[in-house]
VOKESE-922349 format. One line per field, with one value per residue (C-alpha): residue number from 1; residue in three letters; x, y, z. Coordinates in steps of 0.5 Angstrom, whole numbers. Layout:
REM residues N
i = [NUM  ...]
aa = [ALA  ...]
c1 = [X  ...]
c2 = [Y  ...]
c3 = [Z  ...]
//
This chain:
REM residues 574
i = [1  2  3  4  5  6  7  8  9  10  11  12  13  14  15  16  17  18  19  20  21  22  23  24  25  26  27  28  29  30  31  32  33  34  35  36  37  38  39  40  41  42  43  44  45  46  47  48  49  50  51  52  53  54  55  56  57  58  59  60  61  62  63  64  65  66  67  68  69  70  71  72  73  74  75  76  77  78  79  80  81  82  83  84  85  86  87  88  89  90  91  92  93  94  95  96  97  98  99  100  101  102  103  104  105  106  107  108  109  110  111  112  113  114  115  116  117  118  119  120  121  122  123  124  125  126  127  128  129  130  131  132  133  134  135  136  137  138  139  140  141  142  143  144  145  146  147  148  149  150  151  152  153  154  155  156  157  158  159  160  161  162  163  164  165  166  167  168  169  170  171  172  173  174  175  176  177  178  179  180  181  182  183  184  185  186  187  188  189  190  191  192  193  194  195  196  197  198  199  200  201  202  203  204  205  206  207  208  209  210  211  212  213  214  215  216  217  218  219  220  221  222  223  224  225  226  227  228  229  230  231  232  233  234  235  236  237  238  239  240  241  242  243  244  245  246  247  248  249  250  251  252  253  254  255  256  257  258  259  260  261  262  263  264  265  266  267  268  269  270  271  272  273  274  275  276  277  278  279  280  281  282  283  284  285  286  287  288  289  290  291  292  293  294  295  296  297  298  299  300  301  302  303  304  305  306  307  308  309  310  311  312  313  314  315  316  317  318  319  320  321  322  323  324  325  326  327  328  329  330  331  332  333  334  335  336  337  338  339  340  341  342  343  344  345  346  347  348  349  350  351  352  353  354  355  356  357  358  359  360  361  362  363  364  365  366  367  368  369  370  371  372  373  374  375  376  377  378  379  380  381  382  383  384  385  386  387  388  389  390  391  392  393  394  395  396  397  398  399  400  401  402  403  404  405  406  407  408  409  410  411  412  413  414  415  416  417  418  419  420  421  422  423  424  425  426  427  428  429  430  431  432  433  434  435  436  437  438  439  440  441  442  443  444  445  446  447  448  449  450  451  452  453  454  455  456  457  458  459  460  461  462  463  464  465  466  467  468  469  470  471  472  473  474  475  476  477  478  479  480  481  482  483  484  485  486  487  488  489  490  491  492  493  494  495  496  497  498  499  500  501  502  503  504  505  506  507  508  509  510  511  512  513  514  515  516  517  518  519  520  521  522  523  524  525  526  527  528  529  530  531  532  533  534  535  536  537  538  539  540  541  542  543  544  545  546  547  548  549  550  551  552  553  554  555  556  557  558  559  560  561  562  563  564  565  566  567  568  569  570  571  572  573  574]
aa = [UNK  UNK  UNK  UNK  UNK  UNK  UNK  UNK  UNK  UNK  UNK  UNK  UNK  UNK  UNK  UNK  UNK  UNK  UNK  UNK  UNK  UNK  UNK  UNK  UNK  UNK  UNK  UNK  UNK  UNK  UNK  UNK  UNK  UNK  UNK  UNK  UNK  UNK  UNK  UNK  UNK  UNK  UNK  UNK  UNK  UNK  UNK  UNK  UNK  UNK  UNK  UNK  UNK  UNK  UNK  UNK  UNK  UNK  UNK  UNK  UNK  UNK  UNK  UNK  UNK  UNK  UNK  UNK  UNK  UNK  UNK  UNK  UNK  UNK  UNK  UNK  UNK  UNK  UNK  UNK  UNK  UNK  UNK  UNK  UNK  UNK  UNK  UNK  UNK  UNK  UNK  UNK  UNK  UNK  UNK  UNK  UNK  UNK  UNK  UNK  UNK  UNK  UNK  UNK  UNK  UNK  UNK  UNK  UNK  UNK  UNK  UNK  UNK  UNK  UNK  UNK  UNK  UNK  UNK  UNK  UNK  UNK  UNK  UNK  UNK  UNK  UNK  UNK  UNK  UNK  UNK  UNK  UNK  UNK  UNK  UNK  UNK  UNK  UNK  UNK  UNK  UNK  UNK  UNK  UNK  UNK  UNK  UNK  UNK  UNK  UNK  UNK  UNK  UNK  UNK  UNK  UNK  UNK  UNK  UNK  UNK  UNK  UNK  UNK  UNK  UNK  UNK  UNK  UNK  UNK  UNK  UNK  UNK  UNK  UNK  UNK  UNK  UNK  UNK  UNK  UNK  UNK  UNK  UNK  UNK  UNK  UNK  UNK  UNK  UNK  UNK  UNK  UNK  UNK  UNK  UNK  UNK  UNK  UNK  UNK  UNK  UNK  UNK  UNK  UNK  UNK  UNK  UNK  UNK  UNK  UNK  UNK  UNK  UNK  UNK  UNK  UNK  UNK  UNK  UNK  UNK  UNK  UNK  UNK  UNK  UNK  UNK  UNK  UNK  UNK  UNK  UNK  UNK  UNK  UNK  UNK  UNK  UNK  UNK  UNK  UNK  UNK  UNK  UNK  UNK  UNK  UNK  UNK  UNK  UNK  UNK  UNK  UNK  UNK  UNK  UNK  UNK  UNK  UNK  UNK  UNK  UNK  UNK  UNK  UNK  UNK  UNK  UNK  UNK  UNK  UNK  UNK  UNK  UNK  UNK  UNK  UNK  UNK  UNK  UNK  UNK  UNK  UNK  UNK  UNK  UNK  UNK  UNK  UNK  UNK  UNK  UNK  UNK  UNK  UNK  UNK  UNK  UNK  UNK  UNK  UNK  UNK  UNK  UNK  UNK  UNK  UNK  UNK  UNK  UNK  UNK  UNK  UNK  UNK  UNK  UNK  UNK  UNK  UNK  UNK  UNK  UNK  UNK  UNK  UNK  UNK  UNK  UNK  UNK  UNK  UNK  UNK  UNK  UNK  UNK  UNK  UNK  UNK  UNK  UNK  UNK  UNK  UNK  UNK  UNK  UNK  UNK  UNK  UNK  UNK  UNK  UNK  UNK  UNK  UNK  UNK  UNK  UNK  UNK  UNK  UNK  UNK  UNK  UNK  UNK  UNK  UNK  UNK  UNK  UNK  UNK  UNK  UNK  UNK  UNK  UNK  UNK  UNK  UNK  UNK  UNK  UNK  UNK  UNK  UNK  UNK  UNK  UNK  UNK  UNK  UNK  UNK  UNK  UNK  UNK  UNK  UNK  UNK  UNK  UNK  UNK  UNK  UNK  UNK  UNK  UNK  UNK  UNK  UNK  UNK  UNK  UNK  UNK  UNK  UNK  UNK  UNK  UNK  UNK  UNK  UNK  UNK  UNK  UNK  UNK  UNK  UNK  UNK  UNK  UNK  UNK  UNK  UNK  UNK  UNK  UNK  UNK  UNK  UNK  UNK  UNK  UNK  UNK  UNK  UNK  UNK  UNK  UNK  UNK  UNK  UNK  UNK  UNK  UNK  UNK  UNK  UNK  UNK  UNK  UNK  UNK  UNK  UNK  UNK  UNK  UNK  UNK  UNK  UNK  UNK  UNK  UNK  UNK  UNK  UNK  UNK  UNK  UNK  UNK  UNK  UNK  UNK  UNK  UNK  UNK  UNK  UNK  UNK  UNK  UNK  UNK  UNK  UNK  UNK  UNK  UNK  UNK  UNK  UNK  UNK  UNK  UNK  UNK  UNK  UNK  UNK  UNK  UNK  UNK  UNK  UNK  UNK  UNK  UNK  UNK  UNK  UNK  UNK  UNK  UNK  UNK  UNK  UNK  UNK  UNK  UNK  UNK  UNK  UNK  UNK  UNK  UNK  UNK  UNK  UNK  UNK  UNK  UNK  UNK  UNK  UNK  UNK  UNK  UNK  UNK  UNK  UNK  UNK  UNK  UNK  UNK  UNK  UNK  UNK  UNK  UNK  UNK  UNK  UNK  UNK  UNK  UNK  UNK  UNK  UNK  UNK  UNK  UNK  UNK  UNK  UNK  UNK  UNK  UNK]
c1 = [-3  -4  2  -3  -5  2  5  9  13  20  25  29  26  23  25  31  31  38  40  44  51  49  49  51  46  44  39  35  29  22  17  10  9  4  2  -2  -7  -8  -8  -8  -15  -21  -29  -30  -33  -31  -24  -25  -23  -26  -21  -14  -10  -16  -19  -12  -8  -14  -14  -6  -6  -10  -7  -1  -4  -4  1  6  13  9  6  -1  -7  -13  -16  -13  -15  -23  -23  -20  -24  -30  -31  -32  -26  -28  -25  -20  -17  -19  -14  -8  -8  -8  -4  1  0  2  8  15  19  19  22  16  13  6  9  12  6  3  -5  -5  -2  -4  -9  -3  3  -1  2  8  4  7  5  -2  -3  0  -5  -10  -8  -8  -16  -17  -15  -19  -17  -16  -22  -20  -18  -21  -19  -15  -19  -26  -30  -25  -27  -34  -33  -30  -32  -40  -45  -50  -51  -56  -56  -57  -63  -62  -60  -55  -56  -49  -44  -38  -35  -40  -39  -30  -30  -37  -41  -37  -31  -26  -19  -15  -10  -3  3  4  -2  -3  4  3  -4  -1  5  -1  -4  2  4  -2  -1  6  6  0  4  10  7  4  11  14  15  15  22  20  18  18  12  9  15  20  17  23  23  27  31  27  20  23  23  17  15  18  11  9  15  21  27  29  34  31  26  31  30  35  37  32  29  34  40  37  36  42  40  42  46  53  50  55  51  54  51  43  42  41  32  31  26  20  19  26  24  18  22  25  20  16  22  23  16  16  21  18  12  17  20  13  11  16  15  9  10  15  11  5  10  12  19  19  24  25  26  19  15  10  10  5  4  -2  4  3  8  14  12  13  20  21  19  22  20  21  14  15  10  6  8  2  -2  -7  -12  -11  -17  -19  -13  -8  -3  2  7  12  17  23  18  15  19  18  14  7  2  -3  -9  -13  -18  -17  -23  -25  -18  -15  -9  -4  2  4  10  11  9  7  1  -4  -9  -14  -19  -23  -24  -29  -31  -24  -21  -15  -10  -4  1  2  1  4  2  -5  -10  -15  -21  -24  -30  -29  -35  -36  -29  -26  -20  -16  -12  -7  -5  -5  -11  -16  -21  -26  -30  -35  -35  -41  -43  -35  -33  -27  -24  -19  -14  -14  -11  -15  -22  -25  -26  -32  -33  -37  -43  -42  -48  -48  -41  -39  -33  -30  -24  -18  -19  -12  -4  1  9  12  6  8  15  12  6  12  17  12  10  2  0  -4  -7  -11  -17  -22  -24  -33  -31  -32  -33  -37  -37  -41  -43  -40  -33  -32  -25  -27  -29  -33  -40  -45  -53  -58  -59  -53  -50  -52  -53  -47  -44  -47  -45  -41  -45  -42  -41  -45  -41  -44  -42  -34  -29  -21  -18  -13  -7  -3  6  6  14  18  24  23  25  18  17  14  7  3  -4  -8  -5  -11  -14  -22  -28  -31  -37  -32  -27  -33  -37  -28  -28  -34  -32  -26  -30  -34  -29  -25  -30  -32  -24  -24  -31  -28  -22  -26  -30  -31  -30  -28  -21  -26  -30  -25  -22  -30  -31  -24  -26  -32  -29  -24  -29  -33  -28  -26  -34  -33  -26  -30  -36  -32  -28  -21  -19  -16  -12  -9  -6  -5  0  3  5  7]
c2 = [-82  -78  -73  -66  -68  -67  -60  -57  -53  -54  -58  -53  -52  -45  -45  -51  -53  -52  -61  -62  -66  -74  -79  -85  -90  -96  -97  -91  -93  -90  -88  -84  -77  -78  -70  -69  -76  -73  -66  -65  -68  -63  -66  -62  -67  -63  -65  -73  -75  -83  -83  -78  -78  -78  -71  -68  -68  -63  -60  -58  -56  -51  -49  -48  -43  -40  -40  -35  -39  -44  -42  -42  -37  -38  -35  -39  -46  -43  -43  -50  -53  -50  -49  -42  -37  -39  -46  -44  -40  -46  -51  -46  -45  -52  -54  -49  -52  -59  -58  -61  -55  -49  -44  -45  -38  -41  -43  -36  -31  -27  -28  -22  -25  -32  -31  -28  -32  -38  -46  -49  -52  -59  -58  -57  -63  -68  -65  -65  -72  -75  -72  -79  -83  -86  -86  -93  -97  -97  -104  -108  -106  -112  -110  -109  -110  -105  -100  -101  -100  -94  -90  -87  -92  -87  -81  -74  -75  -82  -83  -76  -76  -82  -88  -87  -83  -81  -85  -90  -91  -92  -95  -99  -101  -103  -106  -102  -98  -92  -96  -96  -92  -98  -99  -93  -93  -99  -96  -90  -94  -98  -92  -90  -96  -97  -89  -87  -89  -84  -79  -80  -78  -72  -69  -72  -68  -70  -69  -65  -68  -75  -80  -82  -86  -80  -77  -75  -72  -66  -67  -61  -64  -72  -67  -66  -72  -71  -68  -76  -79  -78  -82  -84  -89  -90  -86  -80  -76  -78  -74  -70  -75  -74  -75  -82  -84  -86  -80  -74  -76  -74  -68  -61  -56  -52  -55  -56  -64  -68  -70  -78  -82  -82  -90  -91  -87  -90  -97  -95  -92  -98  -102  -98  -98  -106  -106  -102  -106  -112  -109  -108  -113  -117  -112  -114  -122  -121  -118  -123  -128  -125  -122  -114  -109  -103  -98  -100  -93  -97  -100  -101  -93  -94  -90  -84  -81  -85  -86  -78  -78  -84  -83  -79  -72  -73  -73  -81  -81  -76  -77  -82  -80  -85  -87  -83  -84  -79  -76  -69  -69  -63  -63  -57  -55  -59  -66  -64  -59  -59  -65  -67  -70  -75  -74  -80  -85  -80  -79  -76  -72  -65  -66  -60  -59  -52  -53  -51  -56  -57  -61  -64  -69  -70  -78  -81  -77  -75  -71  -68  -61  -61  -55  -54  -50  -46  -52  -48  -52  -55  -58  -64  -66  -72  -76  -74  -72  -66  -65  -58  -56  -49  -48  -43  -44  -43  -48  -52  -57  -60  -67  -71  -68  -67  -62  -59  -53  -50  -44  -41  -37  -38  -35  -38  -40  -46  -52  -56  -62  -69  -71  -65  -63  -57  -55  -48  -44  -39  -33  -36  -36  -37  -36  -38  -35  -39  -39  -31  -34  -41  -37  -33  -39  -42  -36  -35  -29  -26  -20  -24  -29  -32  -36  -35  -35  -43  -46  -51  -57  -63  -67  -74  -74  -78  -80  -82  -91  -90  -91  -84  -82  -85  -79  -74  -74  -66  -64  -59  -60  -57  -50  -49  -43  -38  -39  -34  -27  -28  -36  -34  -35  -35  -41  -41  -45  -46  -47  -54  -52  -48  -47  -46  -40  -36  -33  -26  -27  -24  -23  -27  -24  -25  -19  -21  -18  -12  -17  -22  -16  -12  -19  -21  -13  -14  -20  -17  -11  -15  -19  -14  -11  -17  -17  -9  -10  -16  -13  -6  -11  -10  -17  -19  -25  -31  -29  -27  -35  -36  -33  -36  -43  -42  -40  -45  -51  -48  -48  -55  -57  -54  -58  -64  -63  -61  -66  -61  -63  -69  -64  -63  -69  -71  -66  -65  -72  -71]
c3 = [-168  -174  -175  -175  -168  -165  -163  -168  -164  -165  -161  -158  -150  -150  -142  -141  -134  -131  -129  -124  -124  -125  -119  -121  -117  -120  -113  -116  -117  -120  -115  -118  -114  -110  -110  -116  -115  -107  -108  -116  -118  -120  -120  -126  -131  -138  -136  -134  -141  -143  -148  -146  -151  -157  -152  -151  -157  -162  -155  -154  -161  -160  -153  -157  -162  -157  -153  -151  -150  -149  -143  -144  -139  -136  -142  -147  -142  -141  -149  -150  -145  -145  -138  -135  -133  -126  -127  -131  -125  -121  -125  -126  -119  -116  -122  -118  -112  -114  -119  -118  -120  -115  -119  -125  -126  -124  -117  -116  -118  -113  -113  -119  -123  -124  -130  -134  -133  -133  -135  -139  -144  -143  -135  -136  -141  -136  -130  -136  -136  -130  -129  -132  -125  -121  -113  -110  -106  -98  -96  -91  -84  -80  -74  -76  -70  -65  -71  -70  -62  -62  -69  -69  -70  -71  -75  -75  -82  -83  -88  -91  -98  -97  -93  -89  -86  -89  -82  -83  -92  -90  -84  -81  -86  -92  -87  -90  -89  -91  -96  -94  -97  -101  -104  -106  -109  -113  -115  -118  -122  -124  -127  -130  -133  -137  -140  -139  -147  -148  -144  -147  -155  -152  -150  -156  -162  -169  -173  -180  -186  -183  -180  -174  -172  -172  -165  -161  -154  -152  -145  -142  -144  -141  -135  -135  -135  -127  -125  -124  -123  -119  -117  -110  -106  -99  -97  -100  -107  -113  -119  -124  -129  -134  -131  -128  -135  -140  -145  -143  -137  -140  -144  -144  -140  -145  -151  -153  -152  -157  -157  -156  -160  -156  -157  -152  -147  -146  -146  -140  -137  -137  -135  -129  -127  -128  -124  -118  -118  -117  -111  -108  -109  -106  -100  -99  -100  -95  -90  -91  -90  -83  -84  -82  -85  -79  -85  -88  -89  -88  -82  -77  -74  -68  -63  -67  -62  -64  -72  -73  -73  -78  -84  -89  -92  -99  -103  -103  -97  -91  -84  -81  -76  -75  -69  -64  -59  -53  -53  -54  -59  -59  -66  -66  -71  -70  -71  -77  -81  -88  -89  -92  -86  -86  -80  -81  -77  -71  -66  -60  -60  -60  -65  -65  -71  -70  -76  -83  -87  -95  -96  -90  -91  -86  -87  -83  -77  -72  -66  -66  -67  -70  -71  -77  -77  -84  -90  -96  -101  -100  -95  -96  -91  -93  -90  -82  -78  -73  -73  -72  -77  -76  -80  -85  -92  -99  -102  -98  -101  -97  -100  -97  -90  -84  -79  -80  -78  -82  -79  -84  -87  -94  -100  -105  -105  -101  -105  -104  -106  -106  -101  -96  -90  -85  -86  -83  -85  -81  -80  -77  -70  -66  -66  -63  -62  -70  -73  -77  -78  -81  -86  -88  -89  -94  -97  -95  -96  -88  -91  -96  -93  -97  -92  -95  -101  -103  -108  -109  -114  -116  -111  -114  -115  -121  -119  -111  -112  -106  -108  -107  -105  -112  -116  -115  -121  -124  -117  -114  -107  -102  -100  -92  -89  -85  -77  -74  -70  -64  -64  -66  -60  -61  -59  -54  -55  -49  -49  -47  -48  -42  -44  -51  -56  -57  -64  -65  -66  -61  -64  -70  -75  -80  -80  -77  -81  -78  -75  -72  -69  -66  -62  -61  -58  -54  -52  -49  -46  -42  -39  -37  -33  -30  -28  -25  -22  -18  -16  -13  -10  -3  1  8  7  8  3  -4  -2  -2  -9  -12  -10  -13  -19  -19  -17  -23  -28  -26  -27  -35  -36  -34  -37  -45  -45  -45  -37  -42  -45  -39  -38  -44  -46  -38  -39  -47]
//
């Protein structure tokens, strides 16, 4: 690499990050961060780079010319990149949504904002990066045969555009599974190991009046570096990235800390990866090999019910929520609080997590409706059909989804991705006693809902390896239509928990659309006056216990004929 394409920018950080005392732990090993693959890449060809570190080096340069200390616009991003400011605004806010510090700028914007703050150069690089990833192929299912039983054969869109179905592309035809923590895990390091020297040179800075082979790396740019990597022991999260590194690890907080060549950060940086991918695979001969580990993250999860409270809630792995079939699941607060969740390989279930979490992934599922609490980072729904997904949160992307139907309160516009048909998006639609507590607690904002404001991108998404419909390339991914007013109802969610405290909430508190507000009000109208026309209702004592039966035997009908009698049972024994 030649010395004009790296930054000139002096040493010295122009936003040091503050570092924390070290802690000693000679156990700490290197994981990657899982949130950046999952939720933090963007079909937008003009950034999937064949070559990265030739694309992005002229490109930082110019991003620094730029750059306001070191923070870059959308502006500045729409110009460098030459996509529209849409996009721009687009890769600002889910590289917020997915960075490691949550006191950066971006993070912390209001909506106003975010074009005007923008971000850390170096953070941006690295997002830019990463564009290059390519997702891991699902794994061959153990159990082939019972997923061909339970997951629809069938689908109303076979022929259509493309052969399969999203359920039948994962799970029947190619025979395949959702790979496993651990794969994706070594997938990622994988990844990282092939271009963690590209990354490093990136970051690196050259010392003036010297060559290529002077490139130093500042103790604030190797922190950095922690929006891909992060240390743990067990499941739990380690000291920042410096201090678990001997460079800076015995630096004076009150001296600037002196840059190290690039070329032995990234030694070690190899090393502990190396060493990771080891230990993974110890893991994984010792599993083939029939021993068992009790604290494994990745043990076997089909009791969905008891597997929730035994994975951890550092950004090493989601809690699993894996193949339940025609049945309730009710999560609350105390369950879930603070954690990532994966909802996958669900059928014909209603699935209730009422908590505040980060980031929530749904795959795989099917005739299901499932309703999260508050997700104040992100939300991804993937390959599911006929599925019911109510929730609030920040952002939401939705990829190669159909007949779907997103009741949303959302900050940010709708993502829309893939091979998508008959979507449909709605106002959010229901509450329940914490939900203003748990939207407040990760920071969503219930006065501002773009819920029909999606977006939508190409229908092939280059970092998914799964294969897509002949001749889809140039085309954009289907758009979700609107769900008609008349068609809108609130869902209930019952309080299975007596006993419990209540929260405040009292009412939904996104603010409905005039249409949706008038057929909601006229809704309420309706019933009410059936309600007072029954109670004036004239009838001798036999014939109100007539009417009740009838109405009872009626409603009794309707649960069984829906399916949602199950409910009952299911969360009465719950």
């Amino acid at each position: 690499m030649t010395e004009e394409l790296i930054d000139q920018s002096p040493p010295s950080d122009p936003d040091p990050i503050k570092i924390p005392n070290p802690i000693p732990n000679s156990n700490l090993i290197i994981h990657p961060r899982r949130v950046p693959f999952e939720h933090g890449l963007l079909p937008i060809q003009k950034l999937v780079f064949t070559d990265p570190i030739q694309t992005l080096a002229p490109i930082k340069q110019k991003l620094a010319a730029s750059a306001t200390n070191n923070r870059v616009g959308s502006a500045a991003i729409s110009d460098a990149l030459s996509i529209s400011n849409d996009h721009a605004r687009l890769v600002l806010e889910t590289l917020g949504s997915v960075l490691h510090c949550e006191t950066d700028p971006l993070v912390l914007a209001k909506p106003e904002e975010v074009d005007s703050v923008g971000a850390d150069l170096r953070d941006l690089i690295l997002f830019l990066y990463i564009q290059s990833y390519k997702k891991l192929l699902p794994r061959t299912h153990k159990d082939s045969a019972s997923v061909a039983d339970v997951w629809p054969s069938t689908s109303a869109f076979d022929g259509y555009l493309s052969a399969l179905s999203p359920i039948q592309l994962v799970r029947s035809n190619s025979r395949r599974f959702m790979p496993s923590p651990t794969d994706e895990e070594a997938h990622q390091l994988s990844y990282l190991q092939k271009h963690i020297a590209n990354i490093v040179s990136l970051l690196a800075e050259p010392v003036e009046g010297q060559g290529d082979e002077s490139l130093v790396l500042s103790m604030g740019s190797l922190e950095h570096i922690g929006f891909l990597v992060h240390y743990g022991d067990k499941g739990f999260d380690g000291p920042s990235l410096s201090q678990a590194t001997p460079f800076f690890a015995n630096s004076d907080p009150n001296m600037p800390a002196v840059p190290v060549p690039a070329s032995q950060v990234n030694d070690w940086l190899l090393k502990d990866i190396a060493s990771a991918l080891e230990s993974i695979s110890d893991r994984i001969s010792g599993k083939e090999n029939g021993a068992s580990n009790a604290s494994d993250q990745d043990a076997a999860m089909a009791n969905s019910f008891g597997a929730l409270n035994k994975v951890s809630s550092n950004d090493r792995g989601p809690c699993i929520i894996e193949g339940v079939s025609k049945t309730s699941l009710f999560k609350q607060a105390s369950d879930l609080k603070g954690r990532s969740v994966k909802v996958a390989n669900c059928h014909d279930s209603v699935i209730y997590l009422l908590a505040p979490l980060r980031y929530a992934t749904v795959y795989g599922c099917s005739d299901s409706t499932i309703v999260l609490g508050a997700a104040g980072k992100a939300v991804r729904v993937e390959h599911c059909e006929r599925v019911h997904v109510i929730v609030a949160t920040k952002r939401i992307c939705i990829a190669n989804c159909r007949e779907c139907v997103f009741f949303l309160g959302v900050n940010q516009r709708p993502l829309i991705v893939g091979d998508n048909h008959k979507l449909q998006v709605a106002p959010y639609n229901t509450f329940y006693s914490h939900l203003e507590e748990h939207i407040t607690e990760v920071g969503i904002q219930p006065t501002i809902n773009k819920w029909n404001e999606s977006l939508a991108l190409g229908a092939v998404d280059p970092h998914d390896s799964l294969s897509h419909p002949t001749g889809a390339s140039d085309k954009q991914s289907e758009p979700a239509s609107c769900v008609d007013p008349d068609q809108f109802t609130t869902f209930l969610i019952p309080n299975w928990f007596e006993g419990e405290a209540l929260g405040s909430t009292k009412d939904n508190p996104f603010p409905l659309p005039d249409a949706y507000k008038a057929v909601q009000q006229t809704n309420l109208k309706n019933l009410e006056e059936t309600r007072q026309s029954l109670r004036e209702t004239s009838l001798e004592e036999n014939r109100k216990r007539e009417l009740t039966t009838a109405f009872h035997m009626h409603f009794k009908d309707w649960l069984y004929a829906t399916g949602n009698i199950r409910q009952l049972y299911c969360l009465q024994g719950d």
